[in-house]
MARZA-751116 format. One record per residue: residue number from 1; residue in one letter; z, x, y of N, C-alpha, C, O in turn. Coordinates in steps of 0.1 Angstrom, whole numbers. Each point is the difference from the previous one (the first is absolute). Last residue first. Example, Ala and Ser with C-alpha at 12.3 -4.5 7.8 and 13.67 -1.06 7.14 Angstrom:
REC_resi_resn_n.c3_n.c1_n.c2_ca.c3_ca.c1_ca.c2_c.c3_c.c1_c.c2_o.c3_o.c1_o.c2
REC_2_S_71_128_-22_0_9_11_8_-8_11_1_5_11
REC_1_A_-2_-2_-68_0_-9_12_0_9_12_7_10_0
***
This chain:
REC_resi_resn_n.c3_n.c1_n.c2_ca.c3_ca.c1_ca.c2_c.c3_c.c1_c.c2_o.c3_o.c1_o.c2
REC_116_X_-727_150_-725_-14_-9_-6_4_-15_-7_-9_-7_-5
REC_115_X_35_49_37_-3_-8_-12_-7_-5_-1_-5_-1_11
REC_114_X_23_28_26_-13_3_-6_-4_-8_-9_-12_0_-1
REC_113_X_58_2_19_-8_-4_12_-18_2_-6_-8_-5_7
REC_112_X_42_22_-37_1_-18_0_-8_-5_17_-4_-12_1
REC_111_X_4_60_-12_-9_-10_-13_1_-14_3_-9_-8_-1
REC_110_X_31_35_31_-16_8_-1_-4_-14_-6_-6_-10_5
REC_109_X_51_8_0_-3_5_11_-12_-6_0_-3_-10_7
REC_108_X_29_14_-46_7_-8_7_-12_-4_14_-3_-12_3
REC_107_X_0_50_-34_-6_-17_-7_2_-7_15_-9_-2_8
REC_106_X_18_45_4_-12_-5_-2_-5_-13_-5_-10_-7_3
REC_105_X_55_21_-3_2_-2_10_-19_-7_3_-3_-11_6
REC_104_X_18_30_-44_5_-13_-3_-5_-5_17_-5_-11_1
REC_103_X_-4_55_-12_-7_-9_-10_-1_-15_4_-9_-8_0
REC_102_X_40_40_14_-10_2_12_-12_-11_-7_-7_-8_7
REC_101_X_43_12_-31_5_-6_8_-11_-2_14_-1_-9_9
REC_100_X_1_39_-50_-2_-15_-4_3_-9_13_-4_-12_-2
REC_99_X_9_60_12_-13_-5_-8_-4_-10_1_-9_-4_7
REC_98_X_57_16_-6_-10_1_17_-16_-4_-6_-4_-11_3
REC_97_X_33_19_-40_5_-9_8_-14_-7_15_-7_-9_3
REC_96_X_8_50_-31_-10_-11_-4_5_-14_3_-7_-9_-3
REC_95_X_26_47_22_-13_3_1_-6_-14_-6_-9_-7_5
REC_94_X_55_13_-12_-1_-5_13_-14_1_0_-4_-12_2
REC_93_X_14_28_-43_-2_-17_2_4_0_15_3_-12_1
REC_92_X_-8_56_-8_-10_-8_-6_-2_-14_2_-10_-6_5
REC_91_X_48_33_8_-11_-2_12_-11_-2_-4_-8_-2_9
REC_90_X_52_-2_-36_-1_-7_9_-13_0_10_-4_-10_7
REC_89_X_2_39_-43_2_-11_-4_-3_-16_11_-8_-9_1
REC_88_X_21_57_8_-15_-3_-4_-5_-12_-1_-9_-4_6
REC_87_X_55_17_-6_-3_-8_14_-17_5_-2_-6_-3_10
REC_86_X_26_14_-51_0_-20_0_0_-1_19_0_-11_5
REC_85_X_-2_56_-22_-11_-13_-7_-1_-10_7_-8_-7_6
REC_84_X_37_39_27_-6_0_-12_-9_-6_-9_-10_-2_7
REC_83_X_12_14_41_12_5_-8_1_3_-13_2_11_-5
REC_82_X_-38_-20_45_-2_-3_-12_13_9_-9_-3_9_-7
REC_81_X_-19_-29_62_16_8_-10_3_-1_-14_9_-8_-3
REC_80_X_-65_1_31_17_-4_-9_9_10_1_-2_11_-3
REC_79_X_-42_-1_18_10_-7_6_11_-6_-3_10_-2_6
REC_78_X_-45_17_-41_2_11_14_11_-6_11_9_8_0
REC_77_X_-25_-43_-27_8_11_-11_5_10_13_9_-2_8
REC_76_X_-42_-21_9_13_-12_2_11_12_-12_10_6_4
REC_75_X_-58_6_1_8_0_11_14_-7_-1_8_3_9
REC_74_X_-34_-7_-42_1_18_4_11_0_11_11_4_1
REC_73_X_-30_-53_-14_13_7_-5_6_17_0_11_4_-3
REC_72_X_-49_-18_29_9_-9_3_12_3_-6_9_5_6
REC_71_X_-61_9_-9_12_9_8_17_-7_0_9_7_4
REC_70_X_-48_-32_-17_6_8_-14_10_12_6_10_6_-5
REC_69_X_-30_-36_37_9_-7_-11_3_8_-9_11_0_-4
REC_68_X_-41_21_32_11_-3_10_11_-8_-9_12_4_0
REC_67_X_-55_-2_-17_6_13_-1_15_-3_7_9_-2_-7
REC_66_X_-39_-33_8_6_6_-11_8_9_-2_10_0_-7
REC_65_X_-31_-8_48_9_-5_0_9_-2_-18_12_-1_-2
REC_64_X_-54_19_19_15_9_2_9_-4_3_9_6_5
REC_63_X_-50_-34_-13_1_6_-15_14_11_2_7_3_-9
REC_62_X_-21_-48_43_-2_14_-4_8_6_-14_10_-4_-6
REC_61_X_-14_-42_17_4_5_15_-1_17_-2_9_6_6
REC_60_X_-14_-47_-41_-14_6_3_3_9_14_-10_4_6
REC_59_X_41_-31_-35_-11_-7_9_-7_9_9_-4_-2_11
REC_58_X_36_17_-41_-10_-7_-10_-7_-5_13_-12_3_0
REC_57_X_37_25_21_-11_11_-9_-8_-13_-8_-12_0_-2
REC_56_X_53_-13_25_-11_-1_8_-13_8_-7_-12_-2_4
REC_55_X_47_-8_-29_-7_-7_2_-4_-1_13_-4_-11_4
REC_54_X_25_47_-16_-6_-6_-14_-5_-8_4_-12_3_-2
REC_53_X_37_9_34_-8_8_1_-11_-4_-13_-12_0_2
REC_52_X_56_-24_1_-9_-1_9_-16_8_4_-9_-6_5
REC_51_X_47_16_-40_-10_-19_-2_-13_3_15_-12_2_0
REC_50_X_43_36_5_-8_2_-15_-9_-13_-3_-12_0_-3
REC_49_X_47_-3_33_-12_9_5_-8_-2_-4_-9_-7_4
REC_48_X_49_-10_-18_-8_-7_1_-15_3_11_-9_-7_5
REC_47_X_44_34_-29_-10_-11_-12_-8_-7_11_-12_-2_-2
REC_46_X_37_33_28_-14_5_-9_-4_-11_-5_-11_-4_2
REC_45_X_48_-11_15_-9_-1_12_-11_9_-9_-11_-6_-1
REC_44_X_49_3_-26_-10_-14_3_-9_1_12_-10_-7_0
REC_43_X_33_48_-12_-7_-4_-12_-2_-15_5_-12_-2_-2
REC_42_X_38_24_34_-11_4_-3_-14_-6_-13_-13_-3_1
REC_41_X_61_-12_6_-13_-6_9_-12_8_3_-10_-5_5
REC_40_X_42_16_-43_-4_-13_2_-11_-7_13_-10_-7_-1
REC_39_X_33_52_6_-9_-4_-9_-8_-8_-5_-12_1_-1
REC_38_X_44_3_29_-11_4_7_-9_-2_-13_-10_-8_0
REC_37_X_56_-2_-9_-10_-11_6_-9_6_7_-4_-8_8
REC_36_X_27_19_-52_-2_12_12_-11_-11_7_-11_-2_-2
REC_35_X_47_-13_-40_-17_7_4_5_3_14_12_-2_4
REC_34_X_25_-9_-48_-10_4_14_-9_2_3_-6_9_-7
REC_33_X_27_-28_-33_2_-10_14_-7_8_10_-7_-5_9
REC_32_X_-3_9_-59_5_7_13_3_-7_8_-9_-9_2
REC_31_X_6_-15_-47_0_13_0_1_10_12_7_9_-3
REC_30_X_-12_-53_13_11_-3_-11_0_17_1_5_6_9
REC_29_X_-38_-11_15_11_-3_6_13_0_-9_11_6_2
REC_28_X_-57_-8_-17_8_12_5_6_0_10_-1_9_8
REC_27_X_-9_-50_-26_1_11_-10_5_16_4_9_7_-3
REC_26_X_-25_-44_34_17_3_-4_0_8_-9_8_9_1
REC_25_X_-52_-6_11_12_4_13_12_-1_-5_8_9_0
REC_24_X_-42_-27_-30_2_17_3_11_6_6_8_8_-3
REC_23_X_-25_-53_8_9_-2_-10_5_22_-4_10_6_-1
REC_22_X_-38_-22_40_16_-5_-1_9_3_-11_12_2_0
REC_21_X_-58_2_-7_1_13_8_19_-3_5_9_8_-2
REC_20_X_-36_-41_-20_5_11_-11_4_10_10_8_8_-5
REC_19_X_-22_-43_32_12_-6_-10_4_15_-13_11_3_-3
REC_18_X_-47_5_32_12_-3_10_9_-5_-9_11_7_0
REC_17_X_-54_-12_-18_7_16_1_10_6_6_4_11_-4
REC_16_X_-20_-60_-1_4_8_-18_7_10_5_12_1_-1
REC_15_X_-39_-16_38_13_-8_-3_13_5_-9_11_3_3
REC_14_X_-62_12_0_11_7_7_10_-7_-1_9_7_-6
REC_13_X_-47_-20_-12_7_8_-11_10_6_10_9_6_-5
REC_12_X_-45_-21_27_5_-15_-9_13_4_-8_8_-8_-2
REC_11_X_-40_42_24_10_-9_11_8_-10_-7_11_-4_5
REC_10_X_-44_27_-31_11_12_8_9_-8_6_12_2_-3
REC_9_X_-50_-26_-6_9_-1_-12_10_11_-1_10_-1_-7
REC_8_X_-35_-7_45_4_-9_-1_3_1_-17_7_-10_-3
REC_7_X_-30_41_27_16_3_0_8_-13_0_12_0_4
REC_6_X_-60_-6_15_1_17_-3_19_-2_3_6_-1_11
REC_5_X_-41_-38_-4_8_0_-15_8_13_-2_7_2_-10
REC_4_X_-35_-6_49_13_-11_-2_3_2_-10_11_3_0
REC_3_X_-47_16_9_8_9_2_15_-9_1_12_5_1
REC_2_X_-54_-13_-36_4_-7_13_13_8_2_7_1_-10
REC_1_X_-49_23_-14_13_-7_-2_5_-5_13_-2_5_11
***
């Protein structure tokens, strides 16, 4: 497999995921207005751990680096101030926030300087 193509339909679909992940945000905004900003920035600096480690594992930069990704959301839960659901809530979609964004940052970056 050409290691250029690795997360280019992952990468493509990020845009989407930033726009529903906003749309989440007000939603639970309408219903909580509060979150717990450690949290929030905990959970995007993980999401976007988590992308990063994932895609250095697909391009072949070692196999503990999977691991280290699946450690991601353990870790990020464990560190939260987790009050109640809905700031679960909030440190999910910050997590899959940060994700899409490390995604978006790769199209932008990796792919479009790689293109064919």
């Amino acid at each position: 497999m050409n290691k250029h193509n690795i997360g280019r339909s992952l990468a493509s679909k990020s845009p989407l995921a930033l726009l529903f992940n906003v749309f989440l945000f007000v939603l639970l905004a309408v219903f909580d207005g509060t979150f717990i900003l450690s949290n929030m920035l905990y959970a995007i600096v993980f999401g976007l751990g988590c992308a990063a480690l994932l895609l250095g594992y697909w391009h072949e930069k070692g196999g503990y680096l999977f691991i280290l990704a699946l450690l991601m959301p353990l870790l990020l839960v464990i560190m939260s101030e987790l009050t109640s659901f809905v700031a679960l809530a909030w440190v999910i979609n910050g997590y899959f926030c940060g994700f899409a964004l490390a995604l978006l940052i790769y199209k932008l970056s990796y792919l479009k300087k790689h293109s064919s």
